[in-house]
Structures are given as C-alpha cells and as structure tokens.
N, C-alpha and C positions, 0 to 999 in steps of 0.2 A: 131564227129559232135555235134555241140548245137545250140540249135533252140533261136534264138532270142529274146528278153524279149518284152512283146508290148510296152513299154518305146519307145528302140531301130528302131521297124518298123515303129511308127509314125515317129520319126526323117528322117528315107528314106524314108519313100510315101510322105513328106511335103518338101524335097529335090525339088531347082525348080529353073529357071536359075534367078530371080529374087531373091531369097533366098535361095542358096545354103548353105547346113546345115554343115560345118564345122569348124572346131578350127584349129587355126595355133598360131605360135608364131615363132617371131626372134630372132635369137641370133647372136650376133656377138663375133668374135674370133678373137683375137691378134696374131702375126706372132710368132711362137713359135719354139723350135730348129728344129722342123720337120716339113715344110708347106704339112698343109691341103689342099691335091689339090683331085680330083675326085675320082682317083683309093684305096686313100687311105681310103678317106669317104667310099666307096663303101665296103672296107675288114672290116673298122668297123662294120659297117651292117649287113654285112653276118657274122662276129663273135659274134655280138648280137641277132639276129631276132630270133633265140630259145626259149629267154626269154617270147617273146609276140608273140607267133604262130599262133594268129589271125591277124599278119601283112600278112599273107601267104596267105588269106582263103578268099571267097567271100559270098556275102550272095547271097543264093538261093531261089530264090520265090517258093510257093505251088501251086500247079497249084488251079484255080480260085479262089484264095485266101484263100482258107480254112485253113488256119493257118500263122503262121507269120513264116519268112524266115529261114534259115537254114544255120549255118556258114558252110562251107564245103569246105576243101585243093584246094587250086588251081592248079590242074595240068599242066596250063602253066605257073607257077609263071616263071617272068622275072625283074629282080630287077631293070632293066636299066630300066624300062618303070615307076620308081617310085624315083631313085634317078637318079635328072638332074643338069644339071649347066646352069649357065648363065654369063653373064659377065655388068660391066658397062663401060659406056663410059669415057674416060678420062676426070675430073680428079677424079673420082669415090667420088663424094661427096654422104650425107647424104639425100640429098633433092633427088637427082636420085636413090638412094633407097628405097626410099615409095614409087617415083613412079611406079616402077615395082611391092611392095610390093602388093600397088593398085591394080595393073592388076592381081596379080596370088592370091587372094587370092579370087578375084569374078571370078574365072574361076574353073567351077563343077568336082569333083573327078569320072571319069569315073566308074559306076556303076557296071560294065562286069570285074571289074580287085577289086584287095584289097585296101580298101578307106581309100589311103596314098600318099602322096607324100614328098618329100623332095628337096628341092633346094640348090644348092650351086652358092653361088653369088658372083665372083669375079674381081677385080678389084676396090675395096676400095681403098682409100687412106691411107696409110703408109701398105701396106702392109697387111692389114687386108682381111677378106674373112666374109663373112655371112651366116646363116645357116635359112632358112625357113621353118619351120613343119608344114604340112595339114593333119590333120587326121578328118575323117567324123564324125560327134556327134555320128553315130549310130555304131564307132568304139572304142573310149577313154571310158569305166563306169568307172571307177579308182576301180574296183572289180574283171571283168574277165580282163580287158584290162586297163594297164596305158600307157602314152604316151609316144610317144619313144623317145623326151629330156630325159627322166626321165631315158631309158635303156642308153643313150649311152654318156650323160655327168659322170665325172667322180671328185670325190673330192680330185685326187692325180691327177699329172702327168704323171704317171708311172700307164699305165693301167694296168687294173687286168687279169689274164688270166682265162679265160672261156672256160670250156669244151664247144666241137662242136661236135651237130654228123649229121651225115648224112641225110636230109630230103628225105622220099620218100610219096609224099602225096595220101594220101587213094581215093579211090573212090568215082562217083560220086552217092546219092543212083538212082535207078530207080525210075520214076515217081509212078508207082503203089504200090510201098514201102512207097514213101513218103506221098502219100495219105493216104493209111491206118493207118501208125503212128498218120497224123495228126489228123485224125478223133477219133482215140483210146484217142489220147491227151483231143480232145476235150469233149469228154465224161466223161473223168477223172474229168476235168476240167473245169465243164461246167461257169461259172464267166468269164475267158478266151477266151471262145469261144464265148461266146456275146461279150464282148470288140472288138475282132478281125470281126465279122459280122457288129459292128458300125462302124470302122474305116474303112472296106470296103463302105458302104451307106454313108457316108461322103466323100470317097473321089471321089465315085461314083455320088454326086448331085452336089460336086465341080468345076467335067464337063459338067454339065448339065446345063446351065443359067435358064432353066425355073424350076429346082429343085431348083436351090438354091438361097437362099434368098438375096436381096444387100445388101451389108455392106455398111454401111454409112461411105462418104470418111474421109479421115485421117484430121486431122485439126491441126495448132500449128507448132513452129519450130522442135517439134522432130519428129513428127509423118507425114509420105507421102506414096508415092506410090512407093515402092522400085523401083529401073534402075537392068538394069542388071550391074552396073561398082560402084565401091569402089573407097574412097581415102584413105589413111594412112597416120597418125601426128602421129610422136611421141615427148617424153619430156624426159629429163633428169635431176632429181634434184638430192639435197645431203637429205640424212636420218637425218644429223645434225639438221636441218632445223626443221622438223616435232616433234624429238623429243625437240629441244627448246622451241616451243613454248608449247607441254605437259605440261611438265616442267615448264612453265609460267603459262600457265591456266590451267591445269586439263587435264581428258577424256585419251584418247589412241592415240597414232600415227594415228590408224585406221580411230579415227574422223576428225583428222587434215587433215589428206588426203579428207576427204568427201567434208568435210567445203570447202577448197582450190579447189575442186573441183565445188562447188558450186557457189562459188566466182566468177571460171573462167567461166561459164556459164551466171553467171549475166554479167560479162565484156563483154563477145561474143554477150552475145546479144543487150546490149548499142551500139556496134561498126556496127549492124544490121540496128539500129532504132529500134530495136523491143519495144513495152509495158513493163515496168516494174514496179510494185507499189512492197508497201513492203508486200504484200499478195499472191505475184509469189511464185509458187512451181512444183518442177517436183515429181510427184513420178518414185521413182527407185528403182528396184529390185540388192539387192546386197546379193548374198549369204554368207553365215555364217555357219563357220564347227562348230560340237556341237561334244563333246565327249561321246564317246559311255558309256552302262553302267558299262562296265568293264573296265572305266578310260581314254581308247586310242582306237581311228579306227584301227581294224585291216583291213576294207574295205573303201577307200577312197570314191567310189560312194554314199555308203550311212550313210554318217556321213556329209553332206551335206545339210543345211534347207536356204531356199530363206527368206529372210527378206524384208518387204517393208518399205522403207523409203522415207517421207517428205522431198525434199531438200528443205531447205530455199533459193532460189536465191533470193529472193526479198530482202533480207536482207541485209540492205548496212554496218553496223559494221561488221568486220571479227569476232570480239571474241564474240560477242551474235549469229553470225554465229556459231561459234563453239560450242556454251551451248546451240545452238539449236539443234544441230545434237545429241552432246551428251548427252544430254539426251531423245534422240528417242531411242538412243541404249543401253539405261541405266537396260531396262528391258532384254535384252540378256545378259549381263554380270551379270544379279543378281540371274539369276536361277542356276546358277552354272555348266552350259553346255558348256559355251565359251571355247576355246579352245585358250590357252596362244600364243600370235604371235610366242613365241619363242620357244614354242611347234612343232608348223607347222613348221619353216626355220630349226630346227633340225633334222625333216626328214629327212631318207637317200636316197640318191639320190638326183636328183633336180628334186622333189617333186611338186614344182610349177606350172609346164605346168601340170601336171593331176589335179593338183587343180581346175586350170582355166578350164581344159576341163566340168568336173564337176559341177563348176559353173554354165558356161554357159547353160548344160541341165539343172539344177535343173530351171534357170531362164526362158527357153523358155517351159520347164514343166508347169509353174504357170503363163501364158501368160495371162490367164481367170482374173488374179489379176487388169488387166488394168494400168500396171506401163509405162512409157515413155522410159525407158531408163536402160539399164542394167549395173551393175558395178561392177566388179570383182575387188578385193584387195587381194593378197594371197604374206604373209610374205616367202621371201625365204633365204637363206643360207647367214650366214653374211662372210661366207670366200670363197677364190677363187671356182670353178669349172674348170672341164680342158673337151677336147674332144684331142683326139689323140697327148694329151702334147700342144695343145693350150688353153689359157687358156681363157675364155669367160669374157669379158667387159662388156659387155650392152646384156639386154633381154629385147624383148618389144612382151606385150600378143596381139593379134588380136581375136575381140572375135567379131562373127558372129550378123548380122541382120535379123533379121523376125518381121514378123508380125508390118508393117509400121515402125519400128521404125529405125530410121533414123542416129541414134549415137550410137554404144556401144561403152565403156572405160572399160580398164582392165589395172591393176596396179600391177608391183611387184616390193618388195624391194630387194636390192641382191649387198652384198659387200660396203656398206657402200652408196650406191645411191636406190634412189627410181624413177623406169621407166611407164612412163602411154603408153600407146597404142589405140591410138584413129581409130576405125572403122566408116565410113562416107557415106552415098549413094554421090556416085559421083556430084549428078545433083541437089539434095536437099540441101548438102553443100561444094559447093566449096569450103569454106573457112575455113576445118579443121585446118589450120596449125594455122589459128587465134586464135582456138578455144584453140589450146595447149598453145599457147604464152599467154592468157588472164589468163589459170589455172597459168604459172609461174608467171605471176603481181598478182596473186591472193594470192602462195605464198607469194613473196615478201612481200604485205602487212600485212600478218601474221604477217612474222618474223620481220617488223617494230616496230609490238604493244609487242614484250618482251621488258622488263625493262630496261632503258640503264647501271642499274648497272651491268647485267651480259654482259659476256665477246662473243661478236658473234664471230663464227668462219667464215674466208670471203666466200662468196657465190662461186663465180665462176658459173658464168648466164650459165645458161642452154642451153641447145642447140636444139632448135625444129625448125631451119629453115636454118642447115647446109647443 
C-alpha cells in the first residue's frame, strides 16, 4: 500500500462531471498477420499489468479526510469492466471516430474501480482497428506509474516474453489502522498535514455558495463555462514539412509546430468574425522536459517544468510568427537543461503518452499562471511500433480540460508524421474540426515561404475531416 502524493488527491477531489481529470490518447493500428480483436487485447493485458500494479489498485479515502488516499489491491479486480470494444458504423470513416472519441473521453472513470479504461474500436475502414487509453491524471506521475501505451506497444513485432505470476491481492487495511497511520503521518509530517486540512476547506467552501467566493465568468474564445460533452479534431501532417522550414529559418521543429499552431488559431478565429489586431495573443502553458542533474530523467514525472508562452496570433507574417515564438523559447534552450527532441523519441518504449500524461499535470498544476490554453508537444520514436504484431499508424494525444478553458492541443511526432489532437467543450466549440484544418492552411503557408530553390517534398493534404 502507498499513500498518495497531495499532487495526486487534488487531481480526484477536483475530478467533476464538467472536468473530469483524465488523459487518454488514440492510437490506431493497421491489419497485421494476426487481427487484434478483443480476446486477444485482453491476453496482452493480463501478460503486462505486472509491470504497473497500480492498474489493479484503487484509491482509498481516510475517513474524515485526515490524510490523503491510499492505493490499495482491488480485491474484485475484473478486467472486462476496464477493457471494452465498440464498433462503428459502416463505412468506419475517420469523422465517426472522433465522434465517439468525443463521447468517451467526457465520460468520468468510475471512482470505486482502478482509474483506467481501454477501448477497442472496431470497424475502421481497410481493416484497421483503434485503440483508446483513459487513465485518471491522479493515476499516470511517469515515476510510480507510466501509462500503459507505454507497457503494451512494442518496437518489434515479435513480442517479448514476460514473466507472469500470479496476482493475489493483499488486504483491505481496517479503518482504525488506517487512522492511526494517518495521524502518525501527519505528525511526522506536519507541512503535509496543513496542505491536506486546506484542500479539505477548499473543497469544503466549494460547496457551500455562501463560503465561497464568485469567480468572475470566463470571457474570450478560449475561456467558458465547461458542458459536460467534448468534441475531438484531429490532423495529420508530414515531419518533412516542419523540419523544412527549420531548415529555412532557424529555431526547432518545436517552434514550427507552435508558430503553425498559432497561425491556425488566427485563421479560426477570422473564419469566427472574431477581433483580430496584430496585438492578439493567447497565453499557453506548454510544458518542457529539462534534464536532470545526472544528464537523463531517470523519473519521467519530475523532469517535467510548465513554460508560459506568448502566442503571437495576431501576427499575420508566418516567419516573424516564427522568430516570435522563437525567441520566447530561446531562453530554455540556453540554460542548458533542454532536453534534445531526439533524446525523448529514443526512449524506450513508446514513451510519449507518459510524456503527455505528465504534461498535462505539470500544466493543470500551474493553472494559478492564468494561461488560456494548454499544449503539449512530445517528440516520439521515429521508427515503427507494433501491439500484438500490429503495427500502429497514427497516434493522436487527448489532453484534458479544466478550469474554463475551452481548447487543449497535444502533438506528437511518430514515424515520419506529426499528429495534433484537439480537445474541445462541445458547446463552446462546435467547430473543432475548423480549428484543425485552419492549423493545416497555417502549415501550408509556412512551407510556401522556403525558397523555391530548394527541392519540397509533395505534401500529401492532411486529413482532419475524413
């Protein structure tokens, strides 16, 4: 048993059907010599879940909150109640994928059970199948726990054989145990045991309207009143792309992606009517791995620092767009803590989705910053991955909404493409899909301003409304 970090218990007590706290991401899979159908997902699973034995485990609350929860063995672990399928309608296009994406991804990880899900989505077109990961923010630190993309993609075809052994899970403690520890904790520990008496009074005036004080409403295209329902855009571009124009103008992949980001936010919001002068900017929170003192993270949760950054949207040149971004992030790259993209994508494993889960806490960590919009970019593996000899296509991040804000984007590069994953309140913006198609003309117009003496490789348009 281990007691949960107060990081971890803010993320469940701030779990809420309006913002439910967690990380998913999709992955899609190509028909491979062996189809990926339910039973066989399901033996992956049970051959892996050793590895991250807090997939087993639930958190235990202290009675009247006198400490924060307790991971503790699930004695009814039941795996079918966590890996499901679904299927789409014929002809299993791409646009009826997000829509479901949408729906399961604003639907809460039942609290009572281990805060995970997995979906298997089939009926794609050519044969393909889909793989959707929910894990609860207050389940992924990429320290005790990394995400289970991460355990059950594979860099071969020919998976690895993994000892198994037997789970019998331990007991649950007694109430009057668990008091007592907690209290002993708390003495120990007394720094701790305030933190955990404020986040009780906090979340204690939160139901109280005459305790707690009105926040003043959200205002602006990114910022609302969360719904309870999501939409999902995604994009698919080429890496070529990004790193041409490098290549042309300076800075990193990383900026080119921000910039083009930025771009497609101005476009979205012309296509709105919304205000634009050349003084618009969103701030956004995009975290940034820093290497540790000993060279390399041996713990992915805390090698992790949120960065706030100015977007320029008002900015109608692309490439002063881009000398705008780059040099906000001129100062992380000079202290010598940046952490080489191709450092990260040589992680092993597919390292990515615990990046992004990470992300995302470090970003709703530092909510107090007042940023708009959160953005996760994490470099991953530039050669295949496989899952039970399929071998994964496309991966798109879903990265959680709170605290009004209205848009998360998460990006990762993977095998020669770079994929965005746009998270949307339903009702605030219907018109996520715009939002992606405006980032690929945002693109585009990048890769217009290289030189025409060098040689472009053809695009082949993207696909964010298949």
């Amino acid at each position: 048993m281990q007691r949960m970090s107060p990081l971890d218990a803010m993320f469940l007590n701030q779990d809420c059907p309006m913002a439910p706290r967690q990380i998913a991401s999709l992955a899609i899979l190509e028909p491979g010599e062996h189809r990926l159908d339910y039973d066989r997902l399901v033996q992956v699973i049970n051959d892996r879940i050793d590895i991250v034995p807090r997939y087993r485990q639930i958190a235990l609350r202290v009675p009247a909150g006198l400490g924060t929860p307790l991971w503790i063995d699930d004695e009814d672990f039941d795996i079918s109640l966590h890996v499901r399928r679904s299927a789409l309608p014929k002809p299993g296009t791409m646009a009826s994928l997000r829509e479901l994406v949408g729906r399961l991804i604003a639907r809460r990880l039942d609290p009572d059970r281990p805060l995970w899900e997995l979906y298997l989505v089939e009926g794609l077109s050519a044969g393909r199948v889909a793989l959707l990961f929910k894990s609860h923010q207050a389940l992924v630190d990429g320290s005790e726990t990394i995400d289970l993309a991460q355990v059950l993609l594979e860099e071969t075809a020919h998976e690895r054989d993994i000892p198994h052994e037997d789970w019998n899970p331990r007991p649950e403690p007694g109430a009057a145990a668990l008091i007592v520890s907690t209290v002993n904790k708390n003495l120990r520990r007394p720094v701790e045991g305030l933190r955990i008496a404020e986040m009780n009074l906090g979340r204690i005036a939160a139901r109280l309207p005459g305790l707690a004080g009105r926040k003043p409403a959200p205002h602006g295209i990114l910022l609302t009143e969360l719904s309870h329902h999501r939409r999902f855009a995604s994009l698919e571009t080429k890496l070529d792309d990004y790193r041409m124009v490098r290549d042309e103008h300076g800075g990193t992949v990383n900026d080119v992606i921000l910039a083009t980001i930025a771009g497609g936010m101005r476009g979205w919001m012309l296509t709105r009517a919304e205000p634009v002068s050349s003084k618009t900017r969103f701030r956004a929170m995009v975290p940034m791995s820093v290497v540790a003192d000993d060279g390399w993270p041996t713990s992915l949760g805390s090698k992790v620092r949120g960065h706030l950054l100015s977007l320029p949207v008002g900015e109608s040149n692309p490439v002063v767009r881009l000398h705008q971004v780059s040099y906000a992030l001129k100062d992380h790259r000079e202290t010598g803590s940046a952490v080489a993209a191709n450092k990260l994508a040589n992680l092993p494993g597919f390292a990515t989705s615990t990046f992004h889960a990470v992300g995302a806490r470090v970003a709703d960590a530092e909510s107090g910053r007042g940023h708009q919009i959160v953005i996760t970019n994490v470099p991953g593996p530039q050669e295949p991955v496989y899952m039970a000899g399929a071998r994964m296509s496309e991966v798109y991040p879903c990265i959680p909404l709170s605290d009004n804000r209205a848009v998360a984007i998460g990006v990762t590069s993977y095998y020669g493409k770079v994929f965005y994953g746009i998270v949307a309140d339903r009702e605030a913006v219907p018109d996520a899909d715009v939002l992606a198609q405006c980032i690929d003309d945002a693109l585009v117009e990048m890769v217009e301003t290289v030189g025409s003496r060098r040689t472009r490789a053809p695009r082949g348009r993207t696909r964010p409304t298949q």
